[in-house]
Each structure stands twice: as C-alpha cells, then as structure tokens.
C-alpha positions as CSV (number, residue, x, y, z in Angstrom):
1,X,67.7,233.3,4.0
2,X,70.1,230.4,3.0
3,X,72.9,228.9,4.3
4,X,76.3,227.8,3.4
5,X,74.8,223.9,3.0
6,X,71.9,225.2,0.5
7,X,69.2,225.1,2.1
8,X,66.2,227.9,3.1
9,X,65.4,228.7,7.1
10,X,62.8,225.9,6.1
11,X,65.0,223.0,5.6
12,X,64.1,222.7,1.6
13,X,66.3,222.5,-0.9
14,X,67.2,225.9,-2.7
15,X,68.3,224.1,-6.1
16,X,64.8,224.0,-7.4
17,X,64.7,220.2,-8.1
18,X,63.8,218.6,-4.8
19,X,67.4,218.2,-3.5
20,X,68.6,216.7,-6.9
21,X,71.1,218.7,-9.3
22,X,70.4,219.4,-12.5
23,X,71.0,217.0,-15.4
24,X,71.9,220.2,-17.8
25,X,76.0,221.0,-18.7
26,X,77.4,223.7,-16.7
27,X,77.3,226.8,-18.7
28,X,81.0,226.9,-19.3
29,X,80.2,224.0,-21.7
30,X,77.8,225.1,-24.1
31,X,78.6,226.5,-27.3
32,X,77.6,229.8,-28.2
33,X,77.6,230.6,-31.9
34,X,78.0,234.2,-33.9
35,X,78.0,234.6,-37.4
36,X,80.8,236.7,-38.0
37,X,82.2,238.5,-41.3
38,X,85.3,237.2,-42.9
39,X,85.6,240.7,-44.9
40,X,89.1,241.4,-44.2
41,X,90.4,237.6,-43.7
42,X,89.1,234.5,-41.9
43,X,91.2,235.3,-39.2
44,X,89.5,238.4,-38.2
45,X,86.1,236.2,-38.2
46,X,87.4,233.9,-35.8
47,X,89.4,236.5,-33.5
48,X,85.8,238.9,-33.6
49,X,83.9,236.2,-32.3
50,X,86.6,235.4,-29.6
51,X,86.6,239.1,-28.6
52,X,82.7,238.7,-28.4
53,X,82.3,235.9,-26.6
54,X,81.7,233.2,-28.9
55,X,83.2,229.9,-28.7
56,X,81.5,228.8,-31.8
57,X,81.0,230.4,-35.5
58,X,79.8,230.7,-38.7
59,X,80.7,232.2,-41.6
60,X,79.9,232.5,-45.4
61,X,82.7,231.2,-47.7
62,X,82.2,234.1,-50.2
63,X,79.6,236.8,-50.5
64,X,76.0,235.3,-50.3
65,X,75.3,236.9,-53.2
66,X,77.2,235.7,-55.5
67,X,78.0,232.4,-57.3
68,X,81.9,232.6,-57.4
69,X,83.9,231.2,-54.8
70,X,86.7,232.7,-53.2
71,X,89.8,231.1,-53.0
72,X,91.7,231.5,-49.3
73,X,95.6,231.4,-49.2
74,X,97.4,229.1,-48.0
75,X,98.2,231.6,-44.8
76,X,95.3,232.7,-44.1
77,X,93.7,229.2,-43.6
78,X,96.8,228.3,-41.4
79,X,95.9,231.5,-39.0
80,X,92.2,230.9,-39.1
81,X,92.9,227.0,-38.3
82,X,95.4,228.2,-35.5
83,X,92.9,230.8,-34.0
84,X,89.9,228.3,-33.8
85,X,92.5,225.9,-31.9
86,X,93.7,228.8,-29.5
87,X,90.4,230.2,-29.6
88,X,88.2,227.2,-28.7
89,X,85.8,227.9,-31.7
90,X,84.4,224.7,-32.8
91,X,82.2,223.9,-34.2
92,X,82.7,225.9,-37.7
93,X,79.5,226.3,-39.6
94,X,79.9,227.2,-43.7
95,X,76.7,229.0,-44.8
96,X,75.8,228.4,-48.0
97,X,75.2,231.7,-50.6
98,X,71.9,232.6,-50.9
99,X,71.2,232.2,-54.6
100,X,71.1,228.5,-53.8
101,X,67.8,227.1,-55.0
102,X,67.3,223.4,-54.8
103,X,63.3,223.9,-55.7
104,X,63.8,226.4,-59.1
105,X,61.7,225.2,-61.7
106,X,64.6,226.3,-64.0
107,X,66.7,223.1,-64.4
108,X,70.0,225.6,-65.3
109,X,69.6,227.5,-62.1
110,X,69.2,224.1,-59.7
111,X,72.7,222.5,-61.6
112,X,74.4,225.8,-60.4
C-alpha cells in the first residue's frame, strides 16, 4: 500500500531509485519518430504522423527506387513547413533511395 507522500507501509521509497528521481526526460519530451508516406503530398506525411502519435518523421524524397528526384511545389513545401511547426514534428529525417551504393565496384553507378 502507498501513500500520498510515496512511500510503501515500510517507510522505502516507491520510485525505485533509493529516494532519488530519475535523471531520464519526462516522457512528454522524447521524440518519437514514424516513417510516413508522402504519396499524396508532404503534407499528408506530416499530418499522418500527427494523427498517429508521432512528434517526429521521416520520409523519402522520391520513390526509393528510383534515381529521379521529385520536385515539390512551392505550396506544398509551405503546408508541410507549417504542419511540422503546428505539429511539433522535428526532427525531419530525408531517407536516401535505396539504389545508393557508395561500395559498387562500378565507378558509373558510385558517381550516380
């Protein structure tokens, strides 16, 4: 049984750690991450992992499978920028396509 100060029917502290708090963040401050699709626009992405629970994302920049880039709009970076502000989503992680080989013995496909 505990009571309202902490502490068992035995006097000890309930906390685990001798009496002492812990050193760790509070979980309302760690970041918790989700990769999330941009298929449909980066806004989605950062909304989904809002909805989710995330307060922390990654994301591809194009299709992992392919070597051409996509180009955003100018909009749709302004709602994705706005989102992660309203959102709390930080920090942003770009993952890089997979066909990214820095140890190819072809010298073509390690320029690409």
């Amino acid at each position: 049984m505990t009571s309202n100060n902490g502490r068992n029917n035995n006097g000890n502290d309930e906390r685990g750690s001798g009496g002492k708090r812990s050193d760790s963040p509070a979980p309302s401050t760690w970041r918790v991450g989700v990769h999330t699709s941009i298929a449909g626009s980066l806004g989605h992405a950062a909304e989904h992992a809002h909805q989710i629970g995330g307060n922390s994302l990654q994301i591809f920049s194009s299709s992992p499978r392919m070597w051409r880039a996509r180009n955003f709009p100018a909009d749709e970076l302004a709602t994705f920028a706005r989102f992660r502000t309203q959102f709390n989503l930080y920090p942003l992680v770009v993952h890089c396509n997979y066909l990214i080989n820095m140890a190819s013995p072809d010298p073509i496909l390690r320029e690409r």
